[in-house]
C-alpha positions, 0 to 999 in steps of 0.5 A: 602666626607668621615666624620673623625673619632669622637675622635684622639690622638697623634701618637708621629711620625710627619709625620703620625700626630694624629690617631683614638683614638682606633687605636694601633701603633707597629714599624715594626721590632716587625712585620717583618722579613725582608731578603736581595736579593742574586745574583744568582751565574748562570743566564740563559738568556731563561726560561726552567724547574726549572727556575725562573726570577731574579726580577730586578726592570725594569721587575718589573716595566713591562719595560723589558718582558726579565728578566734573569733566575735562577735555583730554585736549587740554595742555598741562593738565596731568591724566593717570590710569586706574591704580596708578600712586597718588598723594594728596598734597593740600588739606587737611589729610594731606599725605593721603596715599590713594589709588587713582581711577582713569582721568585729569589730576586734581590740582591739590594731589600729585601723582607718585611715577615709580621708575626702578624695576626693582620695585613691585607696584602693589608692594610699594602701594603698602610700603607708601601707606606706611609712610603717610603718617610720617608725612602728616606728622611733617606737613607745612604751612600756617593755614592750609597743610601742604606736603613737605616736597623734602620729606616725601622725597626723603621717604625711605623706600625698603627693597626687599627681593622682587619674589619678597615684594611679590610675595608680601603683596600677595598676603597683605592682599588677600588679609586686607580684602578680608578686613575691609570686607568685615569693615564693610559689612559693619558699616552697612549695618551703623547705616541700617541702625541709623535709617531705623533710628531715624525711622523711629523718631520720625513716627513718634513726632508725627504720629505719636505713640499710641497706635489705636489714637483716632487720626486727621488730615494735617493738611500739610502734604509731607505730614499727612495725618496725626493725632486727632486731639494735635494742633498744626500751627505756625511755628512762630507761635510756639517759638520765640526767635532769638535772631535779633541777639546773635552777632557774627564775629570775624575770624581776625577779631576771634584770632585775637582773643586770649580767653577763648573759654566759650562755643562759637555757633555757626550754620552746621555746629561750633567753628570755634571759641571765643572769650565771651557769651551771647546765650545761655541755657538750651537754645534751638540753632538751625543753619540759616545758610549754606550747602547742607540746607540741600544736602542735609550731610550732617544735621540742620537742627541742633541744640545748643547749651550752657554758654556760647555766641552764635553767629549771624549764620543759624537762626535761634528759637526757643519754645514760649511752652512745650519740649525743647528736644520734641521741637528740635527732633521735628524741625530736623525732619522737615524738608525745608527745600520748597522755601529756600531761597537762592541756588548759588548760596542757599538760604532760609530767611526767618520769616519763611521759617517762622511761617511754617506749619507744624504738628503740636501735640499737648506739652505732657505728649511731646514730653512722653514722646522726648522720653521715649525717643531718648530711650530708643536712641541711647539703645540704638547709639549705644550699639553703633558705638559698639560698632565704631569701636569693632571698626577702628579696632579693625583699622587699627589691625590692618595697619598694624598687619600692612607695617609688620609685613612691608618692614619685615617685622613677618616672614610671609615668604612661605604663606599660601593663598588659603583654598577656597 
């Protein structure tokens, strides 16, 4: 347990509280100087000479290894270098203090340049992340939120000793490598229940649940074979299609509504409420359009319950016989990629939808095969959770750890790096 310094005062800054009684406090914009990202006029989508990726945050973040590339011949655009400060300015995680890698800057960040001496990189890199949720409590704008200029700029900037900054950076690195690296390994493993859950799913509605069952070509190449008593039919004759009821609403008729009481359906889930309702009970809604008919980032396939609109942007089924949940658990396994059409704004028509084929085992099997999978899940989601929970716990600690050690709320001048 880390001892606290011997003596404090008033910082004047609420959220900071009080600070060593030898420490200086500078507000940023006298110690900064901060520059917007441009859009580059021409982007190239492969790298080659003079190339450098545009820092959008998603390759940022490492969850797209294909960024878009820009000429470093351009004029006006803004370079940076790995580990360089930079603050998302636009969105909505605006004031999102990140680390840059080498290239062109997004046009929706800007690059922090740190020109006093006095202050040690990596110590300011924490001392900012300690301020990112003082500058997403004061972002600006109607629509989209944007950083405030003037709050970031009035940022105060604690100045402990430069040995002090050294010293507290060299804690906070070696205490946070340890969490994230905790976190990691959790993550890993939500990843590898998720791929197993799945993975279960997948063979009950396929294969069934009886492994000595006598088995059949389906004649459907990604099914392969099933249950020799399963049909394979169409799917337009064991769901009725609900299309010809839902109606799209524009967000400036939803924007007027007093009594916004009901779920709004569009292609990926509820973007919204509104007064009134087209469909009640459990309805199948799948994505008719849009990006994750290829990605598939979140689920295409969900059911819909109790009372809600749906827009002209998910088709509706609704089993004639048979389990709702069997049906919405197959429907969410089919690769649906060889009869989308368009590449600009995929689409799945209704009649290439309602023309597949499916498995369809007898109404008592789905049902058996609902109740199993039902049980695996909640055992398998009940553990992520679990999970999650260990993480944000974790994340929590981290910042908790990085505030009590940039504000000096620790005294970590006589820590030592561990031996290994």
């Amino acid at each position: 347990m880390e001892k606290a310094y011997e003596t404090y005062k008033d910082s004047d800054v609420e959220w900071i509280g009080k600070i060593p009684e030898n420490w200086k406090s500078v507000s940023l914009k006298w110690i900064s100087n901060i520059t917007k990202g441009r859009k580059p006029k021409v982007d190239y989508d492969e790298s080659g000479e003079n190339l450098l990726p545009y820092l959008s945050m998603e390759f940022l973040r490492d969850k797209t290894s294909n960024p878009t590339y820009a000429s470093i011949d351009e004029k006006g655009l803004v370079f940076v270098d790995d580990g360089d400060i930079l603050i998302l300015w636009d969105g909505s995680k605006a004031g999102e203090i990140v680390k840059a890698k080498k290239g062109v800057l997004s046009s929706t960040m800007a690059k922090i340049d740190i020109t006093d001496s006095d202050f040690e990189s990596t110590y300011l890199n924490y001392l900012l992340q300690l301020g990112e949720k003082h500058i997403q409590e004061n972002t600006i704008g109607m629509g989209i939120p944007h950083v405030s200029g003037d709050v970031l700029k009035g940022l105060k900037m604690l100045l402990p000793p430069k040995q002090e900054q050294t010293q507290i950076a060299a804690y906070l690195d070696y205490h946070t490598q340890l969490i994230d690296t905790l976190i990691s390994k959790k993550e890993t493993l939500i990843q590898k229940l998720q791929e197993q859950r799945q993975a279960i799913i997948n063979e009950a509605v396929t294969k069934g649940l009886n492994k000595n069952v006598a088995l059949k070509d389906s004649g459907i190449e990604w099914l392969g074979e099933i249950p020799e008593h399963w049909e394979v039919v169409k799917l337009k004759y064991v769901l009725n299609n609900l299309n010809n009821i839902r109606i799209p609403l524009s967000s400036s008729k939803r924007g007027v509504m007093k009594n916004k009481v009901y779920d709004y359906y569009g292609a990926s889930g509820v973007i919204d409420k509104v007064e009134d309702y087209l469909f009640e009970g459990k309805n199948i809604l799948i994505g008719e359009d849009g990006a994750n008919l290829i990605s598939r980032s979140k689920r295409l396939v969900f059911i819909a319950d109790g009372k809600y609109w749906v827009n002209n942007h998910a088709h509706i089924l609704h089993p004639k016989i048979g389990d709702i949940e069997f049906y919405t658990e197959l429907l969410e396994l089919i690769d649906f990629t060889p009869i989308i059409e368009g590449s600009a704004q995929p689409k799945l028509t209704q009649d290439a939808l309602m023309n597949i084929q499916i498995p369809n085992p007898p109404v008592e099997e789905q049902i058996e095969i609902k109740n199993f999978i039902n049980i695996k899940i909640k055992k398998a989601n009940d553990l992520i959770y679990k999970i999650k929970n260990s993480i944000q716990k974790l994340k929590a600690y981290r910042q908790s750890l990085i505030s009590e050690a940039v504000t000096g709320k620790i005294d970590v001048r006589d820590w030592q790096l561990p031996n290994s």
